[in-house]
C-alpha positions in Angstrom: 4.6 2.6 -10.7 3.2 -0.3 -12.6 1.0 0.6 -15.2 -2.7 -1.2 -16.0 -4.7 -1.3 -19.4 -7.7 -2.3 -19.7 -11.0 -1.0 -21.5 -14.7 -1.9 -21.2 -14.8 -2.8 -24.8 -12.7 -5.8 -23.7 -15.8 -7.4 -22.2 -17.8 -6.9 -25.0 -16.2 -9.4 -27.7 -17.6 -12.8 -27.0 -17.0 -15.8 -29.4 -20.4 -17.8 -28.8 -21.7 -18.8 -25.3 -20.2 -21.9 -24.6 -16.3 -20.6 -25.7 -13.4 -20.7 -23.1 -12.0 -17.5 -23.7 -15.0 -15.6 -22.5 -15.2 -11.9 -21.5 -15.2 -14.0 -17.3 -12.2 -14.4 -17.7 -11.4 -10.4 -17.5 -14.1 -10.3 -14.6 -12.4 -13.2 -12.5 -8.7 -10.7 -12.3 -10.4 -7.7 -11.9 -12.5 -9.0 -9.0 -9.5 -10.8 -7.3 -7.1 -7.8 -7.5 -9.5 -5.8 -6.3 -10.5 -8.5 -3.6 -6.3 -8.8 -2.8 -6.3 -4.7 -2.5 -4.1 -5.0 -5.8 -5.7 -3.0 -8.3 -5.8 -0.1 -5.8 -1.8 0.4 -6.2 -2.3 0.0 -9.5 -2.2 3.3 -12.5 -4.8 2.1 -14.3 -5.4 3.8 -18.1 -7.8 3.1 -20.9 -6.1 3.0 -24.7 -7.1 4.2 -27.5 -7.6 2.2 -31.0 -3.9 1.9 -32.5 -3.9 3.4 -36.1 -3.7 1.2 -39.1 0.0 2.0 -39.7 0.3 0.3 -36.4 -1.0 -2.7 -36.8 0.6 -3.0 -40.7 3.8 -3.6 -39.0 3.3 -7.3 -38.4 0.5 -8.0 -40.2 -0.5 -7.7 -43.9 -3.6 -5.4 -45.5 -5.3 -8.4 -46.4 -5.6 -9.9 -43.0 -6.3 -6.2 -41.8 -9.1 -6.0 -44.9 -10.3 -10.0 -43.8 -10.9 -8.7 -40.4 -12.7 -5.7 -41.1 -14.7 -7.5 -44.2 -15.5 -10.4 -41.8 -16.8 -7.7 -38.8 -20.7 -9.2 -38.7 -23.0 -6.9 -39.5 -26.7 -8.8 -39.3 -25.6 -12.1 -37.7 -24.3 -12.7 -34.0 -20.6 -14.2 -35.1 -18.9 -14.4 -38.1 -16.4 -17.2 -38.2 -12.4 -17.3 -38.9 -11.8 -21.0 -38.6 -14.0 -23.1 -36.3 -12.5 -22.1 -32.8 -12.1 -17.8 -33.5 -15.1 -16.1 -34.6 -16.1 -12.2 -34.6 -19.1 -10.8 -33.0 -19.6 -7.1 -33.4 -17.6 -5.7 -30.8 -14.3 -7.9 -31.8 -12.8 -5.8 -34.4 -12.9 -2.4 -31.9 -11.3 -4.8 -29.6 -8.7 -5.4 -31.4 -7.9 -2.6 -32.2 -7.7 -1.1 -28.3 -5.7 -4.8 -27.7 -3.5 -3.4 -30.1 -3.3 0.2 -28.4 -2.9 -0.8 -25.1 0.5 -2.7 -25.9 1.9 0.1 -27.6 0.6 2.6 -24.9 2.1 0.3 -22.4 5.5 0.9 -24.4 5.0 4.3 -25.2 4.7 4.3 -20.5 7.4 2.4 -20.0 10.4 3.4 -22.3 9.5 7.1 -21.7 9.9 6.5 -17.8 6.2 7.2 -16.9 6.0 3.8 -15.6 8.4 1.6 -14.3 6.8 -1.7 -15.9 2.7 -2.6 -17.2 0.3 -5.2 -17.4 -2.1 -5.4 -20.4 -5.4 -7.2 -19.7 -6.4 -6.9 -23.2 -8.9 -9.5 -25.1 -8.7 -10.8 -27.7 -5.4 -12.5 -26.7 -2.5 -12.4 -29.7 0.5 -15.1 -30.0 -0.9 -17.3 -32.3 -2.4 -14.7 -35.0 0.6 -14.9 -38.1 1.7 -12.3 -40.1 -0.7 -13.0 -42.3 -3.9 -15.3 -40.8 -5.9 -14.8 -37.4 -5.9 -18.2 -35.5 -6.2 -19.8 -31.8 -8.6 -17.2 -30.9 -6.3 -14.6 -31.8 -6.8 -11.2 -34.3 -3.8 -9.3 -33.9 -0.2 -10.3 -32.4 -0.2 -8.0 -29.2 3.0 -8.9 -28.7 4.7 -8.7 -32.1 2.4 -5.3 -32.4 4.4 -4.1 -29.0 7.5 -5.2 -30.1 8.0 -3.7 -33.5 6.7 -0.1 -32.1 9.4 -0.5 -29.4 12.1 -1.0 -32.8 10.6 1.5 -35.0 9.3 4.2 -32.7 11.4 4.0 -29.9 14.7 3.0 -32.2 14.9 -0.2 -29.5 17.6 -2.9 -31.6 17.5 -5.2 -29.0 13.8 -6.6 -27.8 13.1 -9.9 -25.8 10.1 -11.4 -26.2 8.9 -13.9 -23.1 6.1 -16.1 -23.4 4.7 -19.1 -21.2 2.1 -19.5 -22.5 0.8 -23.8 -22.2 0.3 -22.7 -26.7 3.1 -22.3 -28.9 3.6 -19.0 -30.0 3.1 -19.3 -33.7 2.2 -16.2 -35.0 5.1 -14.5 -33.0 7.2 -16.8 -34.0 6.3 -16.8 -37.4 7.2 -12.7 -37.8 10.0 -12.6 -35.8 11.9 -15.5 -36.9 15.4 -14.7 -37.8 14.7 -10.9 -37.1 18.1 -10.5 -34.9 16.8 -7.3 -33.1 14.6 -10.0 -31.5 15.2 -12.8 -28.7 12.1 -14.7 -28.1 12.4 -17.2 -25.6 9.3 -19.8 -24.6 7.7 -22.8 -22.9 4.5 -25.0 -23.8 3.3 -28.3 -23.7 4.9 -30.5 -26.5 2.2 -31.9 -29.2 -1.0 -29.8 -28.5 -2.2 -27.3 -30.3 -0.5 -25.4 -32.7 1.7 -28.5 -32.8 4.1 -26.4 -33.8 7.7 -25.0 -31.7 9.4 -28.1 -31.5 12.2 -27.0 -34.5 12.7 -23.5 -34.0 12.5 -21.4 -37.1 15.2 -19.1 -36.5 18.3 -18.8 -34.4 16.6 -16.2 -32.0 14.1 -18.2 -31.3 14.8 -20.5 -27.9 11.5 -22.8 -27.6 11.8 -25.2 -24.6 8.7 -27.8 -25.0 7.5 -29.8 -22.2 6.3 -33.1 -21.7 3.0 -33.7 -21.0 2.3 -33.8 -17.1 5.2 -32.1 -16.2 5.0 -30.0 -13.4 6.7 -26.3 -12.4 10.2 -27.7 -12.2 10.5 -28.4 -15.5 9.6 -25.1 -16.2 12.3 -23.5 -14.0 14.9 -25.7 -15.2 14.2 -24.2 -18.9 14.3 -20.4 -17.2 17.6 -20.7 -15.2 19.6 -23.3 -18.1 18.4 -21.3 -21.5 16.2 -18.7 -20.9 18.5 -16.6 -18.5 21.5 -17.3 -20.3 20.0 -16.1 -23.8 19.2 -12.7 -22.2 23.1 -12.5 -20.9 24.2 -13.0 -24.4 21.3 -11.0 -25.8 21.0 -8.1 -23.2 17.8 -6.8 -24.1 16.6 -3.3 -23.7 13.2 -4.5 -23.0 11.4 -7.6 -21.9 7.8 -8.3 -22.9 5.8 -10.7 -22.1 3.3 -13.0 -24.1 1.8 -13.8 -20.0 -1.0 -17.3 -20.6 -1.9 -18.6 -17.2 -3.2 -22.5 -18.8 -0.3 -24.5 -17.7 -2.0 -24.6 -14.4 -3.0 -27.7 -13.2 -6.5 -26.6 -13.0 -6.7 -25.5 -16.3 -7.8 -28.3 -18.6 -6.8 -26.7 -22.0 -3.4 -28.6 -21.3 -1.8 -31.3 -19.1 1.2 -29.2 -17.9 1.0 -29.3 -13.9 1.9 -26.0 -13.2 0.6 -24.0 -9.8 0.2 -20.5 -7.9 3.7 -20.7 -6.9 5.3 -21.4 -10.0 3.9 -18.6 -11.8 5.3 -16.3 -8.4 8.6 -17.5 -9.2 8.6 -17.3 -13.0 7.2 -14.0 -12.7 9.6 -12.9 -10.2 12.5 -14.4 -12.2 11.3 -12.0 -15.0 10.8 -9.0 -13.3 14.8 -10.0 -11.9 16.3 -10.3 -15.4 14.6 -6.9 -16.5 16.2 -5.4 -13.6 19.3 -6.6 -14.4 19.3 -6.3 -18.3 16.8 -3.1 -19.2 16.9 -0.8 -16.0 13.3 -3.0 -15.1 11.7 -2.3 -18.4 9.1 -4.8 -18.8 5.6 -4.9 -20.3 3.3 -7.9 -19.9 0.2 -8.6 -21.9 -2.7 -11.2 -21.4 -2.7 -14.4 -23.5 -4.7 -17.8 -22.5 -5.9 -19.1 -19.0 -9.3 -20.4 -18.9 -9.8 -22.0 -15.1 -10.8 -18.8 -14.4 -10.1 -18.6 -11.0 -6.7 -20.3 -11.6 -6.1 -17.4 -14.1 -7.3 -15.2 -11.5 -5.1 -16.0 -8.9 -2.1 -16.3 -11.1 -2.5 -12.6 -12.6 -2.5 -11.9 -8.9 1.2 -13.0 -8.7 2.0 -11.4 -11.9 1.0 -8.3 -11.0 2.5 -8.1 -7.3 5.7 -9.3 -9.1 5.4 -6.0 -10.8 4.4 -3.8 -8.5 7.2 -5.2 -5.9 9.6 -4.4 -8.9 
């Protein structure tokens, strides 16, 4: 059974009316796996708000106490830096982000699902230890990760993500923390311009030209992705899953398509199988061609589910 978290107070956090990572873009995947019969084989759950304690893991009280100070009140949005701003409904969303990721753990390692999908806003990779950024509050991810460690006592935890975006923030508090592998693609000198030197020897960031299409991306899955997870052998995968490498998707120039995110997604839902007895848990990052993103959450999930 593949498990599915989502919450209405996703939908509610907006960042101003013109922004690209808009509450449609949760609309457009829950209308096309419904549409593709999808969401019907799906056990979807609500979270709940993840504690404080939860969230202190990865990030520090400051950022927690910036968040919560910044929350607006009297005003529609409050801004972070001039592309992630708060309206009153991003804080609780957060929080729920957060509590999905670690109920989608909590699922998974305790066998009541086999693998889970988080379609959580606001999305996490590039929010640092200690600064939100790149329309991100709270690093899913890194959130997911650490409660796999110190809840679950996990000591080996591979982090995916292919995203078109660097990973930053996960990056930034994993980095030389050998109880993680984090292994990624994105498109080389775009935003956060950062990933080309790795800053630790578990992290295995494969950048890609501009305009490069799918193959590229496979190559970097089957020559260093794969192999990092046979010397690694994780207990878990989770996933850091942006659909805006997609050729439709003009956040980037990567020329990715439907297909390529089948295979990649596939190829994942292989290596847990092989590595973690199929323990996997996926949460939502960027993709703003909405139906693009659409349609490649579509072969995420069926990967999943075929699992």
């Amino acid at each position: 059974m593949t498990a599915f978290f989502t919450h209405p107070a996703f939908f509610k956090h907006e960042m101003g009316p013109d922004h690209p990572e808009s509450p449609q873009r949760l609309w457009a995947i829950h209308d096309h796996l419904t549409r593709k019969g999808l969401m019907a084989l799906l056990d979807v759950r609500e979270p709940t708000e993840a504690p404080d304690e939860v969230i202190l893991r990865v990030h520090t009280m400051a950022h927690v106490d910036r968040l919560v100070a910044t929350s607006p009140k009297d005003r529609p949005y409050e801004a972070l830096d001039p592309d992630t701003m708060m309206n009153h409904f991003t804080l609780r969303a957060s929080y729920l982000a957060a509590g999905a990721v670690t109920a989608a753990v909590d699922a998974v390692l305790t066998g009541q699902a086999r693998n889970a999908f988080c379609a959580v806003r606001p999305p996490g990779h590039h929010a640092e230890r200690a600064a939100p950024m790149g329309f991100c509050f709270f690093n899913n991810i890194a959130i997911a990760a650490r409660h796999a460690i110190d809840v679950h006592g996990l000591q080996r935890v591979a982090i995916v993500d292919f995203d078109v975006h660097h990973g930053n923030g996960t990056e930034d508090i994993f980095a030389n923390d050998e109880r993680v592998l984090m292994v990624s693609t994105f498109e080389q000198a775009i935003y956060p311009f950062t990933g080309d030197i790795p800053m630790g020897n578990n992290m295995v960031n494969i950048p890609l030209p501009a305009y490069s299409d799918g193959s590229a991306m496979r190559q970097a899955v089957e020559q260093h992705w794969l192999p990092a997870f046979e010397t690694f052998q994780p207990e878990l995968i989770l996933i850091s899953a942006g659909f805006d490498a997609h050729r439709e998707d003009d956040m980037s120039h990567l020329m990715w398509n439907d297909q390529d995110y089948a295979w990649l997604s596939g190829a994942l839902v292989k290596a847990a199988g092989r590595h973690c007895n199929g323990r996997l848990v996926s949460s939502l990052e960027g993709g703003y061609a909405v139906e693009a993103l659409a349609r490649g959450v579509g072969h995420h999930v069926d990967a999943l589910l075929c699992a």
